[in-house]
C-alpha positions in Angstrom: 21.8 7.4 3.9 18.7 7.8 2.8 15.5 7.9 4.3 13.9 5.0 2.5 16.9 3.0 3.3 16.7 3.5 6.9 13.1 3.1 7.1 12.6 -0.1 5.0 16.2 -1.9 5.4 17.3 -0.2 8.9 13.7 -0.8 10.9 14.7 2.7 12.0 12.9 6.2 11.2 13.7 10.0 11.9 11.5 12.4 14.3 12.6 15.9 14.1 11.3 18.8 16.6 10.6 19.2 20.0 6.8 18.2 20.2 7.2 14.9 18.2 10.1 14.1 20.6 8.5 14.0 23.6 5.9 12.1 22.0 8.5 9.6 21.3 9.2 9.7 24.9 5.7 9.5 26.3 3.7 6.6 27.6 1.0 6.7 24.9 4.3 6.4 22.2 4.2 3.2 20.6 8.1 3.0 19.6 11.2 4.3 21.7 14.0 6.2 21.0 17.5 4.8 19.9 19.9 8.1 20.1 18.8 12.3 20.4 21.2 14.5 18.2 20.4 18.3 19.4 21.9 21.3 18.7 23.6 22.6 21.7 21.3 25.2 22.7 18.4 23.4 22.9 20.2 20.9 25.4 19.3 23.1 28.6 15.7 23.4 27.7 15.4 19.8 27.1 18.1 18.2 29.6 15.3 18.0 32.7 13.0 16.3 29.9 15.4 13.9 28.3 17.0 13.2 32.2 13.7 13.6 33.7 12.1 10.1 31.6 13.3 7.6 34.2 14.0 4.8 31.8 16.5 1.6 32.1 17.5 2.0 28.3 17.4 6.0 28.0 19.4 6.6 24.4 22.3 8.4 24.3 22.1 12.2 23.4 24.7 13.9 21.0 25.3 17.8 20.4 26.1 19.0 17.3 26.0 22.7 15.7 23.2 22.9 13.1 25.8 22.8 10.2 27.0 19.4 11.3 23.3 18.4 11.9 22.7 19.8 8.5 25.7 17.8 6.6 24.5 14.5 8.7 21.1 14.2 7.9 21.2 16.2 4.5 18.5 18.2 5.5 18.1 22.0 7.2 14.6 21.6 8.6 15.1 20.4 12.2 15.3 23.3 14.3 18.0 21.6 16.2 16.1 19.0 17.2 16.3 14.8 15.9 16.4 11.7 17.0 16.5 8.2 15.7 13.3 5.7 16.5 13.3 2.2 16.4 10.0 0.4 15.2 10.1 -3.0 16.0 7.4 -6.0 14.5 4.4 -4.6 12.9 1.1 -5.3 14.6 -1.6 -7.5 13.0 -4.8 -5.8 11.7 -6.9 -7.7 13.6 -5.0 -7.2 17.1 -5.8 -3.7 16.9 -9.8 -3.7 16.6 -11.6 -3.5 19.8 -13.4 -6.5 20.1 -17.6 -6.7 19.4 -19.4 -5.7 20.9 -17.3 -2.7 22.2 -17.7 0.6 19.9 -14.7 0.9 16.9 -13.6 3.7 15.3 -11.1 2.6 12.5 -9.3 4.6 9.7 -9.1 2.7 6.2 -6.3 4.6 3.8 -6.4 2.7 0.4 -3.5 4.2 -2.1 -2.5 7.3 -0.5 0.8 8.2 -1.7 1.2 11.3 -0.6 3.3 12.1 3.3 1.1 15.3 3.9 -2.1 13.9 3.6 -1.8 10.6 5.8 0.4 12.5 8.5 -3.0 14.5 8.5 -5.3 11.9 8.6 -3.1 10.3 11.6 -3.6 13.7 13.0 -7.3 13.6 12.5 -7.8 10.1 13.5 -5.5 11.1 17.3 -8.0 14.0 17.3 -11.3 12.2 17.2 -10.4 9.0 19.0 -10.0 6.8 16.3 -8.8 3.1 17.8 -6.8 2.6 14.8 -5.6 3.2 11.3 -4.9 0.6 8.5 -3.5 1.0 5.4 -3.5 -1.0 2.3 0.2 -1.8 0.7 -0.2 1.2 -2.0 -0.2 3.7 1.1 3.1 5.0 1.6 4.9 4.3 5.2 3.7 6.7 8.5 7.0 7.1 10.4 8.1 8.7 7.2 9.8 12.0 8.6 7.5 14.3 6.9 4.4 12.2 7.6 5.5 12.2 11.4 6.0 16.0 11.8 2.4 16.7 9.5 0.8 14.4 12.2 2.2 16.2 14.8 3.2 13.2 16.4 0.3 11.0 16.1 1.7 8.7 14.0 4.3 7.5 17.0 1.1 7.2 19.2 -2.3 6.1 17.0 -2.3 2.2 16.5 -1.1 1.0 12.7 -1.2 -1.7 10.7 -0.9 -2.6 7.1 -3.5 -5.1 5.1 -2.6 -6.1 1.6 -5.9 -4.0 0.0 -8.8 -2.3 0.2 -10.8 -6.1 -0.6 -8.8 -6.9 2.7 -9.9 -3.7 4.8 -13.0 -4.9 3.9 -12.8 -8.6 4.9 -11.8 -7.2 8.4 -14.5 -5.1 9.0 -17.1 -8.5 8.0 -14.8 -10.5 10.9 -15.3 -7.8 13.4 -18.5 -6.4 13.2 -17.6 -3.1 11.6 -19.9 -0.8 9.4 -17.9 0.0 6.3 -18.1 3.5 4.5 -16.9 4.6 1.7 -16.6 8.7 1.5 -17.1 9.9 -2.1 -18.7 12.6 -3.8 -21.2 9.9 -5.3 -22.5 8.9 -1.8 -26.4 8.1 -2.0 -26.2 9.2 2.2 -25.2 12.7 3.2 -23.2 12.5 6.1 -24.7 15.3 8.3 -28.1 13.0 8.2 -26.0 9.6 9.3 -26.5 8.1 12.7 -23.0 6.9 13.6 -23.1 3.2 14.1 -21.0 1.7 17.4 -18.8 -0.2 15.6 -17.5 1.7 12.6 -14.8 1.1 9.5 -14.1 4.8 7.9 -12.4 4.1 3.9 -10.4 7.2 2.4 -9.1 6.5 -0.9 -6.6 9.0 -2.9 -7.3 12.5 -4.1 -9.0 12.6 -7.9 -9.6 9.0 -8.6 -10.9 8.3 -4.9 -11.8 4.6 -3.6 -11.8 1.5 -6.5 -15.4 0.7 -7.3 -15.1 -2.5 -6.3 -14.3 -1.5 -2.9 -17.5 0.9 -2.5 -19.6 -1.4 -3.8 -18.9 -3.3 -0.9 -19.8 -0.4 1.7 -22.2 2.5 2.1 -21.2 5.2 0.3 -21.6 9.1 2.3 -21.0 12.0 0.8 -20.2 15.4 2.3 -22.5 18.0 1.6 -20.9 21.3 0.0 -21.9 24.5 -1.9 -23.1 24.0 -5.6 -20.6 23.9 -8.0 -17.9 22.0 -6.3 -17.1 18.9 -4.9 -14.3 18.0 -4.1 -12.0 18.6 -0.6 -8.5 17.4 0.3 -8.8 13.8 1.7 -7.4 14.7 5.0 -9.8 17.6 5.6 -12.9 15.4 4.5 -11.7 13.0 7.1 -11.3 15.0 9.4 -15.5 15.8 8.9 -16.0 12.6 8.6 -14.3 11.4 11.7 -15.9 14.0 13.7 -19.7 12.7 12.7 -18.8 9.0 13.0 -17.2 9.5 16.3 -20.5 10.3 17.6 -21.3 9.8 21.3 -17.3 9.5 22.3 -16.6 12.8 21.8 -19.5 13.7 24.0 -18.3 11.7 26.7 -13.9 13.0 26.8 
């Protein structure tokens, strides 16, 4: 089966490895297990873990040798360790937004394609205490396997929605008191002199063409300051910057 299938048509999705398991099984974890598959010698290291979790609907766990795990999921890189999550009813946007006048951190992905750099920026956004992350309909899905394991987990833990567009992301930040910004090479505000608003609305747009103009003009564009010559990062590691400075205060205070 693949991956796409069970993600889109199954309302199911893969987490491979030990640390994004017992994220799956943790309190912060936003979805739960449905079955473990293990290879049998990681069953005694995991067994007090897996019995340990004190839930009514603990999921089965099946042993397997790595060449059946192999042949069932089509796919090598598991280190003996997968299970099956179950994702349930999506969230609304605007459930996920702390309410004004509360300080808000939120993550805006418009068009990111790419499984390696929005399990990054999941990462990034766990990292700096980000109180959600919304993505428009171009943005490809989170509990994609790859995307889970490049987030190292975050992606079963930080708060997700989807809006229909960046014009959207945008609406929500008006209804809830957000400050949008728009990161981009072309900023008129370098971000090492910006004082990080409470309530904040963070938009990352895909490498090389970057955010739609129609979406910046719509926010205050920030720019990253970098060495003459060259201008250009990976989105998830200019996120990661930009997180860090619009954070603010919050870090101060974990």
């Amino acid at each position: 089966m693949r991956e796409r299938d069970l993600v889109g048509r199954q309302g199911r999705f893969i987490v491979e490895g030990e640390v994004t398991l017992r994220l799956l099984f943790s309190r912060g974890a936003r979805f739960r297990a449905e079955s473990v598959l293990l290879a049998p010698e990681r069953w005694p290291g995991l067994k007090p873990f897996l019995r340990g979790t004190d839930r009514d609907d603990a999921p089965p766990v099946y042993l397997a040798g790595k060449d059946v795990m192999s042949a069932v999921t089509g796919f090598p890189i598991h280190r003996g360790v997968l299970a099956v999550g179950l994702r349930g009813g999506d969230p609304e946007p605007d459930a996920l937004i702390p309410p004004a006048p509360a300080p808000a951190l939120v993550l805006g992905l418009v068009g990111l394609t790419n499984h390696d750099n929005v399990g990054g920026l999941f990462r990034n956004a766990a990292a700096f205490g980000a109180d959600a992350v919304l993505l428009d309909s171009a943005c490809c899905d989170p509990l994609y396997r790859k995307a889970i394991r490049v987030s190292a987990g975050a992606a079963l833990t930080v708060p997700f929605a989807r809006t229909g567009s960046g014009a959207a992301l945008l609406d929500l930040a008006e209804r809830h008191a957000l400050t949008p910004f728009a990161l981009t090479p072309g900023g008129g505000e370098a971000l090492e002199t910006l004082q990080p608003p409470a309530r904040a609305l963070l938009l990352l747009g895909t490498e090389g063409p970057g955010l739609p103009e129609a979406v910046m003009e719509r926010a205050r564009r920030v720019r990253i300051a970098m060495a003459p010559g060259f201008d250009s990062l990976n989105v998830a590691t200019a996120g990661a910057i930009a997180l860090h400075r619009l954070a603010g205060d919050r870090l101060a205070r974990t």
